[in-house]
C-alpha positions in Angstrom: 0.7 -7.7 11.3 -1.9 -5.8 9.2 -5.1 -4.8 10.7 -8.0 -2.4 9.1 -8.4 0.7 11.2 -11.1 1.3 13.3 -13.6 5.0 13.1 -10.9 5.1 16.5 -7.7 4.9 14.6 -7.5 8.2 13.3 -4.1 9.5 15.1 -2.5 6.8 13.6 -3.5 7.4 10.2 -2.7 11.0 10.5 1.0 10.6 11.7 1.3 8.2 8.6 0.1 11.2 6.5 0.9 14.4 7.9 4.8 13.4 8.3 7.1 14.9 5.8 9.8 12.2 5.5 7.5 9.5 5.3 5.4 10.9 2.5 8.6 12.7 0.5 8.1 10.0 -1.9 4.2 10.7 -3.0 4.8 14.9 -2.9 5.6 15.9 1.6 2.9 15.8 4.2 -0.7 15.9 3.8 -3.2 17.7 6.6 -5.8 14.9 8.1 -8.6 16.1 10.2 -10.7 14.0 12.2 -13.8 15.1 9.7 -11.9 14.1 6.5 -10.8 10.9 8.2 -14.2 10.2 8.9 -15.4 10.8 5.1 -12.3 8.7 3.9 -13.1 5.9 6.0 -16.9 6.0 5.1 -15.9 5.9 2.1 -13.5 3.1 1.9 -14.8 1.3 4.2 -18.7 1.4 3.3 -19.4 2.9 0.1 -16.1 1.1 -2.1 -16.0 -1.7 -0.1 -15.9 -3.8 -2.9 -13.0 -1.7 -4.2 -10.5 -1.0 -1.6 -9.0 -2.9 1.4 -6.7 -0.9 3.7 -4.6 -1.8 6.4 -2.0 -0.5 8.8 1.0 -2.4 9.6 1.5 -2.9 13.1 4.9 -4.4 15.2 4.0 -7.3 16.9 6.4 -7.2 19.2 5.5 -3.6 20.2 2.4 -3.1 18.7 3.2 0.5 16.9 1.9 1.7 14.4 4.8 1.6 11.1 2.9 2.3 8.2 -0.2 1.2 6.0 -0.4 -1.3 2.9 -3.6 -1.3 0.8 -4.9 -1.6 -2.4 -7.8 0.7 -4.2 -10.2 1.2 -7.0 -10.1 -2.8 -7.7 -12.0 -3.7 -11.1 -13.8 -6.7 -11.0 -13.4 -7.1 -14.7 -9.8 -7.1 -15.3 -8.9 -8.1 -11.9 -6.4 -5.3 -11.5 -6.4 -2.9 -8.5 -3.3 -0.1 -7.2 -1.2 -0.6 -4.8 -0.5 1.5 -1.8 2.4 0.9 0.6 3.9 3.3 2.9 6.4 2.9 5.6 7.2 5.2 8.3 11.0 6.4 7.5 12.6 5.3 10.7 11.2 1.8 10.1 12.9 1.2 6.5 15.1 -0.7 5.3 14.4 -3.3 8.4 12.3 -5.5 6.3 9.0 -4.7 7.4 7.5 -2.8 3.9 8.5 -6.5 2.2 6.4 -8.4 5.4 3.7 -5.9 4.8 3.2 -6.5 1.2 3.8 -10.1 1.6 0.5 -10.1 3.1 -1.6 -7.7 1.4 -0.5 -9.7 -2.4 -1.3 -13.4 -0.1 -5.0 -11.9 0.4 -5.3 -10.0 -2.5 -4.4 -13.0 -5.0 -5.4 -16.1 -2.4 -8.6 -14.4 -0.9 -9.7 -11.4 -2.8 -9.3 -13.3 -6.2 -7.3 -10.2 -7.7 -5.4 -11.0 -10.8 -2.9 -8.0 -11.4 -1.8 -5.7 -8.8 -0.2 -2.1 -10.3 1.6 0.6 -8.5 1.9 4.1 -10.1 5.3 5.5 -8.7 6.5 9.1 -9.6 10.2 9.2 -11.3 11.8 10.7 -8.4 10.1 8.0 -6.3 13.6 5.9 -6.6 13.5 3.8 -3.2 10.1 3.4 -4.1 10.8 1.8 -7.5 14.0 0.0 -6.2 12.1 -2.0 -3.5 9.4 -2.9 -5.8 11.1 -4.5 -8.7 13.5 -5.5 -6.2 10.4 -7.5 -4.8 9.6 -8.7 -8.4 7.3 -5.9 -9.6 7.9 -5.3 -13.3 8.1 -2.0 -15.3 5.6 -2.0 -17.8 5.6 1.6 -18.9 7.3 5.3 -17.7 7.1 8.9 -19.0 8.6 11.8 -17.5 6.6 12.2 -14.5 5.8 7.9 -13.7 6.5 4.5 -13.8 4.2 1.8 -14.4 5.1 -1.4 -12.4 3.1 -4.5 -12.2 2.8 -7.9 -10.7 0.4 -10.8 -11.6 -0.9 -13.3 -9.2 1.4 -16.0 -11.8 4.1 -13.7 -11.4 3.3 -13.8 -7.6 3.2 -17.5 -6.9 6.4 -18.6 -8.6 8.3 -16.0 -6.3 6.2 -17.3 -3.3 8.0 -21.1 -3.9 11.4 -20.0 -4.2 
């Protein structure tokens, strides 16, 4: 289930964040205080609105907290935003990341009216990159330090009747 975090939600955000393992992928942990959280979220969430939609991913059977899925800096002209998706470590490979995306690409393409969705993944991001062209991401471009994978909503739809 993905829900958009509440001014409230800030522990949750912060164990996402600040755990190592979880965030190997994207360079280790990163610090969260309650007064950066704030900024963020005003930020998303008020003054980018019309750029970014974030969401954690919650269990519905248990209702904890597994990760977040989101995309950001959305342009209205070329209909192309980034991807975010991260999934706590001891939740992988259950599943849940491919639920989670599921739903963010359903209302980014059906609702938001997004065209392209794009994912930046480092090179030594290789679960990252597996799971993503696994999903039907495709490379478009890599140097030494990242890879370029995209999906269009086309792309997105054919997948969705199989």
């Amino acid at each position: 289930m993905l829900i958009p975090p509440t001014r409230d939600d800030w522990t949750k955000v912060k164990e996402i964040w600040e755990d190592p393992e979880t965030m190997e992928a994207v360079g280790g942990g990163h610090p969260l205080s309650k007064e950066q959280y704030d900024a963020w979220y005003m930020k998303l969430f008020k003054a980018n609105a019309d750029k970014n939609q974030y969401f954690l991913v919650i269990q519905e059977d248990d209702r904890q907290c597994i990760g977040e899925v989101s995309f950001h800096g959305y342009d209205s002209m070329s209909k192309r935003a980034h991807l975010n998706i991260k999934i706590k470590k001891e939740y992988r490979k259950k599943g849940l990341g491919k639920k989670a995306l599921d739903g963010l690409l359903q209302y980014y393409f059906n609702e938001w009216g997004g065209e392209v969705m794009e994912d930046h993944i480092w090179t030594k991001n290789k679960e990252g990159y597996e799971s993503l062209t696994k999903y039907g991401f495709q490379e478009v471009q890599r140097d030494s330090h990242e890879i370029l994978v995209e999906m269009t909503k086309e792309e997105w739809r054919k997948r969705q009747k199989t």
